[in-house]
N, C-alpha and C positions, 0 to 999 in steps of 0.2 A: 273134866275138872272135879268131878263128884268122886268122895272114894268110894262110893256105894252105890246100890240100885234107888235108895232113898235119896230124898232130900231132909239137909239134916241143918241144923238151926244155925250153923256155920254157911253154909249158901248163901242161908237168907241174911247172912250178915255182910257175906263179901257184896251180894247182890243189893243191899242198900250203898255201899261203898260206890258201886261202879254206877247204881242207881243216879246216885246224887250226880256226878259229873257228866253223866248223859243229860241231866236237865238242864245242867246249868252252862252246856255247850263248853266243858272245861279240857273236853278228851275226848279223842275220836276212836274208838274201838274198832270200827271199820275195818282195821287190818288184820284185827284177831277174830279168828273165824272160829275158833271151840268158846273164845269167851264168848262172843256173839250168840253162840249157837245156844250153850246152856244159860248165859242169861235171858233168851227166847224160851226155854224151856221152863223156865220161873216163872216168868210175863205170863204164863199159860196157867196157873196155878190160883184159887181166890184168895191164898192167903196173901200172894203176891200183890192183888188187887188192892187186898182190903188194908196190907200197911202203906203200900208204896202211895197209892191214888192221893193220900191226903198230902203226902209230900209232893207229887207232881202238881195241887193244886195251891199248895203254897210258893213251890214257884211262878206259876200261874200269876199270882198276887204280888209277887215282888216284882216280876216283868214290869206288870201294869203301871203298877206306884213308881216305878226308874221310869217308863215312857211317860207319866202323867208329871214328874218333877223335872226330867228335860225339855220341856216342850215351853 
């Protein structure tokens, strides 16, 4: 999916894209085995870490606040 040996600031953008919908259980990727494969490739990376984590942990927080308002 890369045009290059690089990763290049378009990745990290499609890769917040597909990001968000694997959190939010909106889309299953499962069937796509190179997108799987090089968004695993990203997940390996700190810059990946260091933007995506905070977004993983706001969904994290939204979960919570939905199970603590239907309950």
């Amino acid at each position: 999916m890369r045009a290059g040996d690089e990763i290049s600031i378009a990745d990290m953008q499609a890769a917040t894209e597909f990001t968000q919908h694997v959190l939010a259980n909106t889309y299953d990727l499962s069937g796509y085995a190179n997108v799987t494969r090089w968004l695993g490739v990203l997940k390996e990376m700190p810059a990946y870490a260091k933007t995506h984590t905070p977004v993983a942990e706001l969904f994290d927080q939204l979960r919570a606040s939905s199970k603590l308002r239907s309950s």
